[in-house]
Steps between C-alpha positions, in 0.01 A plus 500: 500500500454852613616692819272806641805689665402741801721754662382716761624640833409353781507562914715354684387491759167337425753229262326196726112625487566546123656145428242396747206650262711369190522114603144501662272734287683521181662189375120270580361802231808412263459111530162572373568665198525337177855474390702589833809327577671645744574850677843627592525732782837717520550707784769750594664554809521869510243757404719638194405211317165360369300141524486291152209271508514249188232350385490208256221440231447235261386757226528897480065463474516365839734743639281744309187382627636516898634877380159569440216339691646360806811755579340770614375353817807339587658860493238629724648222783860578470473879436517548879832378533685694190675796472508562114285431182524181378653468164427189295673351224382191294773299342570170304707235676728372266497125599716395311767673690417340837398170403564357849280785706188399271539148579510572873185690445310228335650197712 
């Protein structure tokens, strides 16, 4: 399994409209990509520190492929709402490690 990690600032202000945009625009364009599993959204409560959204991929060519063909759009919606760049990481969940957050995941 694979986790896209995002970190980017984000207004405060506008936290609601943005989460709004996430749960309603966002996550139906996820659920339709091959290989998603889940997204983790991580907000802070003061401006100093940035929002972590997780993503989860069966495979780093699905993560890839959402990197590539469908990401850029779903930038476009939340730029609005951010304050920074986004920086993106794409990492290798070591399952083996948490055993009983994979099996929630597939339950």
């Amino acid at each position: 399994m694979f986790a896209r990690i995002l970190e980017f600032g984000v207004k405060l202000e506008k936290k609601a409209e943005f989460i709004k945009v996430l749960k309603n625009q966002v996550v139906p364009i996820l659920k339709r990509e091959t290989g998603f599993v889940e997204i983790l959204p991580f907000f802070p409560e003061t401006p100093e520190v940035k929002a972590i959204n997780i993503s989860l991929w069966n495979t780093r060519a699905d993560a890839e492929h959402y990197a590539k063909e469908t990401y850029p759009a779903v930038l476009a919606m939340v730029k609005p709402f951010l304050t920074t760049p986004v920086t993106t990481k794409l990492v290798m969940l070591e399952t083996t490690v948490c055993e009983h957050f994979v099996e929630s995941l597939v339950a």
